[in-house]
C-alpha positions in Angstrom: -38.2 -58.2 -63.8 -38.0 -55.1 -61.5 -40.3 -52.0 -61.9 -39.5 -48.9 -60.2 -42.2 -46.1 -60.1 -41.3 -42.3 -59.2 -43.5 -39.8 -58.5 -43.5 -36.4 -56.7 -41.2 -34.3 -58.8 -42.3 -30.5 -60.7 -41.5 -26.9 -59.9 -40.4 -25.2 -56.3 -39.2 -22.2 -56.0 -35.6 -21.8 -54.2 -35.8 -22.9 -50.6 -39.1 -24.6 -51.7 -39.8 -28.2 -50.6 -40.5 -31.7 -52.2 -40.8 -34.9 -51.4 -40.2 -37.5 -53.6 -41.5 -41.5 -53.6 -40.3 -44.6 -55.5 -42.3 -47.8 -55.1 -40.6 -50.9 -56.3 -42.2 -54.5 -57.6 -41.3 -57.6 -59.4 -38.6 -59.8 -58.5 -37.7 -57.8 -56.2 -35.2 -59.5 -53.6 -32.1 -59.7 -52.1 -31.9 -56.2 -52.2 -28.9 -54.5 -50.6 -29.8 -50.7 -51.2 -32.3 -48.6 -52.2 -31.6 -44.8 -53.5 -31.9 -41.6 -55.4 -29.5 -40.4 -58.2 -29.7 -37.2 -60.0 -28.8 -35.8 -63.7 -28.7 -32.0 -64.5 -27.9 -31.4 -68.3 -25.2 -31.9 -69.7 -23.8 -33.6 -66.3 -23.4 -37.0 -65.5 -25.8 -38.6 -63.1 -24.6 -38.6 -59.6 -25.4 -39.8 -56.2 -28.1 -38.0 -54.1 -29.1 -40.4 -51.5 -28.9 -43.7 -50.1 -30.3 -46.5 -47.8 -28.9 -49.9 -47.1 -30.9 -53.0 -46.4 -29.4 -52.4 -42.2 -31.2 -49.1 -42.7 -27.7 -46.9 -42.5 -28.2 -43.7 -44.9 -25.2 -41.7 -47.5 -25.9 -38.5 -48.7 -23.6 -36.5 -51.4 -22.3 -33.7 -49.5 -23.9 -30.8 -51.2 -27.3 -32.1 -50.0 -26.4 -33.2 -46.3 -28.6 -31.2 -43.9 -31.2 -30.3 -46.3 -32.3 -33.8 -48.1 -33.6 -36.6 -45.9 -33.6 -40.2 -47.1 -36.2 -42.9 -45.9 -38.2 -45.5 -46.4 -38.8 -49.5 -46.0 -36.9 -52.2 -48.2 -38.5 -55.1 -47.0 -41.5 -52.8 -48.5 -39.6 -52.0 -51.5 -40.5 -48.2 -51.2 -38.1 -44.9 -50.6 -38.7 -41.7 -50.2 -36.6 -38.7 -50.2 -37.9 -35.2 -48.6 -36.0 -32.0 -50.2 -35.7 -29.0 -48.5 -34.2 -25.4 -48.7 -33.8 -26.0 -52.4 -31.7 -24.6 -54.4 -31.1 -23.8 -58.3 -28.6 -26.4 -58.4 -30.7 -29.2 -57.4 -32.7 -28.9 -60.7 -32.2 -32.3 -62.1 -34.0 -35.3 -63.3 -34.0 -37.9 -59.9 -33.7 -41.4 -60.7 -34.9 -43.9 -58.5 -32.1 -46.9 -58.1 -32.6 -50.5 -56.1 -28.9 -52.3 -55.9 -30.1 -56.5 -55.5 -27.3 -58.8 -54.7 -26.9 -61.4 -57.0 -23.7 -64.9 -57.3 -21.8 -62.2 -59.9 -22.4 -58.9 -57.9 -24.8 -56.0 -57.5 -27.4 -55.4 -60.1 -28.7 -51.7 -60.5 -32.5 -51.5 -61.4 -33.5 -47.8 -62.5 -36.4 -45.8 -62.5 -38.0 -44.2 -65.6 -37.1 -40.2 -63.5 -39.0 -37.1 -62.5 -37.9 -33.9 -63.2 -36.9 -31.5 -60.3 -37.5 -27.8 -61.0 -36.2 -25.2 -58.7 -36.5 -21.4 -59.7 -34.3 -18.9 -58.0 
């Protein structure tokens, strides 16, 4: 099995920073990506951030320039580092790992920390 720990989430105000860590462990191999995903109520969850296994990095537009995505797969950790943030990014943020497996990708979640920006 796969565990995926999340910390670093809680209340900013707007243009406020965070910075938020996942650390993986288990079976973890094989993993092609590792990433952030976000769900504000009543929405569904959505891309934040990404990082593939040859270290190239996706962002979701409305965060480009102000969200930074990093970390070390073969160390099964990730971190993301929020900045100027906004009302809008209140959310919880869900830790994801992608592994590669004979019938596919296999998404691995995170348990979530809350995001709380005030305006």
């Amino acid at each position: 099995q796969v565990q995926l720990v999340e910390s670093g989430g809680g209340l900013v105000q707007a243009g406020g920073s965070l910075r938020l860590s996942c650390a993986a462990s288990g079976s973890i191999f094989s993993v092609n990506a590792m990433g952030w995903y976000r769900q504000a109520p009543g929405k569904q969850r959505e891309l934040v951030a990404t990082i593939a296994s040859d270290r190239n990095t996706n962002y979701a537009d409305s965060v480009k320039g102000r969200f930074t995505i990093s970390g070390d797969i073969v160390k099964n950790t990730v971190y993301l580092q929020m900045n100027s943030l906004k009302p809008e990014d209140t959310a919880v943020y869900y830790c994801n790992v992608k592994r590669r497996s004979p019938w596919g990708l296999i998404d691995y979640w995170g348990q979530g920390t809350q995001v709380t920006v005030s305006s």
